[in-house]
Residue, then its C-alpha position, 0 to 999 in steps of 0.5 A: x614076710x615073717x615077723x622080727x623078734x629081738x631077743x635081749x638075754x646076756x646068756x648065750x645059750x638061752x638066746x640059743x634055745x630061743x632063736x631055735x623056738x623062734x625060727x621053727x616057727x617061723x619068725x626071724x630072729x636077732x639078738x643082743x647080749x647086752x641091754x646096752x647095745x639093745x637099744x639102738x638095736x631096736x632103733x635101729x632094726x624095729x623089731x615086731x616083738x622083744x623078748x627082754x630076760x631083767x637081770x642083765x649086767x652094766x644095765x637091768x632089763x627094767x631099765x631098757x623096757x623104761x626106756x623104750x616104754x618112754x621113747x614115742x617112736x619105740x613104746x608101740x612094739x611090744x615087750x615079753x619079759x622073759x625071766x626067772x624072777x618069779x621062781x627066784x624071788x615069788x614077786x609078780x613080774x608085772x607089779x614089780x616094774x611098775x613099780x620102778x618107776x622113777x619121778x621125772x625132774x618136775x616131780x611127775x612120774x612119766x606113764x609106764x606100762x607093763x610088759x605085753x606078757x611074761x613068760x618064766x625060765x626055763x622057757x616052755x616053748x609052747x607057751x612062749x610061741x602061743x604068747x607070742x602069736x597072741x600078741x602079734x595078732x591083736x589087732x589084726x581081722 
């Protein structure tokens, strides 16, 4: 059975581009063009893998990935941030997210990891397909 990539990117040609690098590889894709119906999407179809773009309108990239970082039944599938932030603006993409990190009411910041990876636009698909079987197949014989 191939593996379920969810592809979260509000750009629809992107999601184009990807999917086409996802399927010739072998992997099952889905999409959302939206970080707001992304989330129940990944309730709801548990992807193996999200590639997840950051800036998205109504809500961030960031704030999906907190999100699914902070719910127990979801924060175990990994997450590849894939963005043009680098380029943008010269900031580590890694650093940057943990750094979002908001207190909890009690005054404790809730734990927070980084992305699995980060991949750069525009997209090499060779680096993004490498990526991704790297983290597929840690810990697997």
């Amino acid at each position: 059975m191939s593996k379920k990539i969810l592809i979260v990117d509000d750009d629809p040609d992107a999601i184009s581009f990807v999917r086409c690098v996802l399927e010739d590889h072998g992997y099952e894709s889905i999409h959302s063009l939206s970080s707001v119906t992304a989330l129940d999407m990944v309730r709801s179809q548990k992807p193996d893998l999200i590639l997840l773009d950051l800036f998205m309108p109504e809500k961030s990239g960031i704030r999906l990935f907190r999100e699914i970082r902070e719910d127990p039944e979801l924060q175990g599938i990994p997450v590849v941030v894939v963005s043009g932030m680098p380029q943008v603006t010269g900031i580590d993409v890694r650093t940057f997210i943990g750094r979002q990190v908001e207190p909890s009411r009690d005054g404790v910041s809730p734990p927070i990891t980084t992305p699995e990876g980060v991949v750069d636009k525009p997209i090499d698909p060779d680096k993004l397909i490498r990526m991704i079987r790297e983290i597929m197949n840690k810990g697997e014989p």
